[in-house]
C-alpha positions in Angstrom: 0.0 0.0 0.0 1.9 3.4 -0.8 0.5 5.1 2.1 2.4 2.6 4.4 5.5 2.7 2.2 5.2 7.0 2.6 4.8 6.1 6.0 8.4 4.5 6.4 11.1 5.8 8.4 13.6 6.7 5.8 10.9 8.3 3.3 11.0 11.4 4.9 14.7 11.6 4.2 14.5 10.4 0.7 11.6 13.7 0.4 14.7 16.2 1.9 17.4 14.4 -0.4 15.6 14.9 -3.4 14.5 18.8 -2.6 18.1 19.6 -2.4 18.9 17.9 -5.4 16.3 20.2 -7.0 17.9 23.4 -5.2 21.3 21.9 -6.6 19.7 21.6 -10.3 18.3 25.3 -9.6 22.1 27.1 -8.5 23.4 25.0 -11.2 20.8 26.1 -13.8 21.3 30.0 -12.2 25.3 29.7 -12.7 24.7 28.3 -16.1 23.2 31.3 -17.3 25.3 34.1 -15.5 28.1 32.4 -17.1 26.1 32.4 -20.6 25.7 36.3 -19.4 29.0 37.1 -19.2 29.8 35.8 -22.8 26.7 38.0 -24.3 28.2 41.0 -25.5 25.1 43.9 -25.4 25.9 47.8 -25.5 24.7 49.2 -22.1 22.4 51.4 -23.9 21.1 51.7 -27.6 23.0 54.0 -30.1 24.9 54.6 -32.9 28.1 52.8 -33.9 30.5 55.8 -34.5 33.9 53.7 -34.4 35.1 50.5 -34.4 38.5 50.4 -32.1 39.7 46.7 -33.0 39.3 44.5 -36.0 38.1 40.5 -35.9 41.3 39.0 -34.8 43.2 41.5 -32.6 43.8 40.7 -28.8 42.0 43.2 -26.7 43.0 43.6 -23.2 40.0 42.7 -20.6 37.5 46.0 -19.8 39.0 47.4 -23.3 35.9 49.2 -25.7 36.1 47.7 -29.0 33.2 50.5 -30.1 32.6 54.1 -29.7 28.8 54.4 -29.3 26.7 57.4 -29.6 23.5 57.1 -28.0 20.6 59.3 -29.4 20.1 61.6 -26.4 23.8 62.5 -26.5 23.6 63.4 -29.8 23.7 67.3 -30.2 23.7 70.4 -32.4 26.6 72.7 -31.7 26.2 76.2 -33.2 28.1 80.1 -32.9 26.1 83.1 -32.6 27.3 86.7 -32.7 27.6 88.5 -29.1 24.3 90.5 -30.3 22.2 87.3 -30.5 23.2 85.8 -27.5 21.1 87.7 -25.4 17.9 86.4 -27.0 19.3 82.7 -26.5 18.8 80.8 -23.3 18.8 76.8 -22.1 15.2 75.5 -22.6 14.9 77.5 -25.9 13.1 75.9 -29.2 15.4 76.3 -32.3 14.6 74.2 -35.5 17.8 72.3 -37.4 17.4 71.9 -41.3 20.0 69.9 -42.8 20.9 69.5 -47.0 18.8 66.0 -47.3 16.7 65.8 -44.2 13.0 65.8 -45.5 12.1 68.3 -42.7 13.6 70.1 -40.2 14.2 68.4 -36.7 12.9 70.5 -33.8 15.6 71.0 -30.9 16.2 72.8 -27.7 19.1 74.6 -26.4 20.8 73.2 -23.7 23.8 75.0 -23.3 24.7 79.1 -23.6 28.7 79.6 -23.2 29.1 82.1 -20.6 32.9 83.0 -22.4 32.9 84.3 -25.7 35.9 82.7 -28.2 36.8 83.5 -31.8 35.7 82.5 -34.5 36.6 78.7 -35.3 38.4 78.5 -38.6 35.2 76.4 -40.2 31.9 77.9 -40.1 29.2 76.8 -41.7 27.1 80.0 -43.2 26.3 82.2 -46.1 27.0 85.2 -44.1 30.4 86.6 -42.3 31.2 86.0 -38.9 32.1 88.8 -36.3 35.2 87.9 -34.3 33.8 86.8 -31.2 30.9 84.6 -31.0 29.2 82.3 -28.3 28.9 78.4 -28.6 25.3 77.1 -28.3 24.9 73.9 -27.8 21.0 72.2 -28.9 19.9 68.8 -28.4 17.3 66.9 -30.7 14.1 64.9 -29.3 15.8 61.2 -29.2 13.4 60.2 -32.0 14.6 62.7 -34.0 18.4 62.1 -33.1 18.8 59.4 -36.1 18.0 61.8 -38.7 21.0 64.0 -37.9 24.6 62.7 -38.2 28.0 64.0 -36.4 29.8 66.2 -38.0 27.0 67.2 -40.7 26.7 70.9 -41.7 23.3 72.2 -40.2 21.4 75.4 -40.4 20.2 76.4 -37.0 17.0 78.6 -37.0 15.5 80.1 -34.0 11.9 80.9 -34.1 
């Protein structure tokens, strides 16, 4: 009868050894895929691929990047104004970026307003001349909007 042979002294033992063999099979099956883990290369965050460091092949020394990544919301818009238009510039501001190729213009906001004004970098992208000194402005794009745009792309930056 199996409830007598439940019943028997060394059952109850038999029940404990095969619970920790199921806890065993569990760690076992947790290591398993840690160590599976570990072998999975993911980014830490989505982005771009701006650079690859190493090439199939090459030793890399442990912790090493083998890509440069750009992640959208990092992605920004840096512009000059003249001293005379700073003023009307501030962090939080809407500006609009159109670019030679973008079917529309992406909508932005400033960010960042240089407090120190620098000259004129030697390449600036405009139809019009520069004044000496002018103030860096710094815009960043809605993430959805970041893949439209690519670093180092000549833009036109409008303010409304």
């Amino acid at each position: 009868n199996q409830v007598d042979v439940a019943r028997l002294p060394g059952r109850a033992q038999q029940v404990a050894a095969q619970a920790a063999q199921v806890d065993a099979a569990r760690a076992a099956v947790a290591e398993a895929q840690w160590k599976l883990d570990q072998k999975r290369v993911a980014a830490p965050a989505a982005g771009r691929i701006q650079d690859t460091l190493y090439r199939v092949g090459e030793w890399v020394q442990a912790g090493n990047p083998v890509v440069q990544m750009l992640p959208p919301q990092n992605l920004k818009v840096r512009f000059f104004v003249p001293e005379a238009a700073v003023g009307s510039l501030a962090p939080g501001r809407a500006v609009t970026i159109h670019c030679d190729g973008c079917a529309a213009d992406v909508p932005a906001r400033i960010t960042y307003v240089s407090n120190a004004a620098e000259y004129t970098p030697p390449v600036i992208y405009s139809n019009e001349s520069r004044t000496k000194l002018v103030f860096m402005i710094e815009a960043h794009p809605a993430v959805a909007d970041a893949p439209k745009l690519h670093p180092g792309q000549p833009v036109a930056v409008r303010v409304p």
